[in-house]
C-alpha positions, -999 to +999 in steps of 0.1 A: -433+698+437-455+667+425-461+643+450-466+606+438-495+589+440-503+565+467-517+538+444-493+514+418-518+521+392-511+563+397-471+552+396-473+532+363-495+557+344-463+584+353-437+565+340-457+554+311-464+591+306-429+597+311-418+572+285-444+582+258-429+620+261-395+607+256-402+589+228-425+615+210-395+642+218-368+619+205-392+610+175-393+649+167-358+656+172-350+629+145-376+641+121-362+675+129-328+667+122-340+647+089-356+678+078-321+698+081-305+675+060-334+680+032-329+720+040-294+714+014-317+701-012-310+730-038-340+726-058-373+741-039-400+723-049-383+686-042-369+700-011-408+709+003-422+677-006-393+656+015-406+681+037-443+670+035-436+636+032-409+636+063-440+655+082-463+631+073-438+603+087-433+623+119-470+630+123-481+595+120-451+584+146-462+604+171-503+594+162-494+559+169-475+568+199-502+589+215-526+563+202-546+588+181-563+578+143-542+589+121-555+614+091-529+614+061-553+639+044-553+661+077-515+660+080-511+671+045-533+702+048-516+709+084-482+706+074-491+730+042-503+754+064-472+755+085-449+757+055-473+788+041-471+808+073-435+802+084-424+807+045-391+789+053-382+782+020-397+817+007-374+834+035-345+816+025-350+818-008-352+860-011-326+870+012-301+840-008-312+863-039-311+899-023-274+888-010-264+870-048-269+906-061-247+921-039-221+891-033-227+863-058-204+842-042-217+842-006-255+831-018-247+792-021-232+798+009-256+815+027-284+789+015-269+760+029-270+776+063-302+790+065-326+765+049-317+732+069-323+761+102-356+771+089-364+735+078-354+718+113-370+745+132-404+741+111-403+706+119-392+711+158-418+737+161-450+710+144-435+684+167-440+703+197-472+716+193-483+679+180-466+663+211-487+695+234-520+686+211-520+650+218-514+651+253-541+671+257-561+650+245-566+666+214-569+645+174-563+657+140-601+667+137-594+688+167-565+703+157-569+744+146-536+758+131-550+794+133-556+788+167-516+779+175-501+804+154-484+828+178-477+798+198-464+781+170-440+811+160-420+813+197-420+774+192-398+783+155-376+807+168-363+782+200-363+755+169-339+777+152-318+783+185-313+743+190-309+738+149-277+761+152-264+746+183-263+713+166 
């Protein structure tokens, strides 16, 4: 168990670490919950730029939170990389076609559950390692996708989890 610090100073730096956690985790649930919405959008390529764009949003949020520069030109080549390597969309997209061959009627169906899961949990899964990044200490220049990608994947799958509880 943590002990508090003696000091006021040690006190106030907790609760204002405590505060800015709450508010980056509430900032990603929103932008998480945003991006389910978008997951309806039935035509691909407008649904991955709300995507980017509600990334981008949620990216600088938390920046400004954690009190880190924010690099529009990083975010956009960080969220890209995300969407490449989960392939939400791509997923989505070829199992709603493998299934409209064998049940044409179940693949609207189908689509409009998966995508807003894959899309929330994409955005759930950024958030968290953004929120893990900057509390490290850590900047956009600093940041290494390659480096978070297994980390990033278990990340997805418990986004998925809390997307279908909601």
């Amino acid at each position: 168990m943590a002990t508090l610090p003696t000091t006021l100073d040690g006190t106030l730096e907790q609760v204002k670490h405590r505060d800015r956690t709450s508010q980056a985790k509430k900032t990603v649930r929103n932008h998480s919950i945003v991006n389910a919405a978008i997951g309806i959008v039935p035509i691909p390529p407008l649904g991955v730029a709300l995507i980017i764009g509600n990334g981008l949003k949620m990216l600088h949020k938390l920046s400004s939170i954690y009190g880190v520069k924010y690099r529009k030109d990083i975010g956009k080549s960080i969220i890209s990389s995300f969407l490449t390597g989960c392939g939400s969309f791509a997923i989505s997209g070829r199992l709603v076609w493998g299934l409209s061959t064998v049940l044409p009627v179940a693949a609207p169906v189908i689509g409009v559950v998966t995508r807003p899961i894959f899309a929330s949990a994409l955005m759930y899964a950024m958030g968290q390692l953004f929120i893990q990044h900057f509390e490290s200490g850590g900047t956009f220049l600093t940041f290494d996708p390659e480096k978070v990608r297994g980390h990033y994947a278990k990340l997805f799958e418990e986004g998925k989890e809390l997307a279908k509880a909601e």
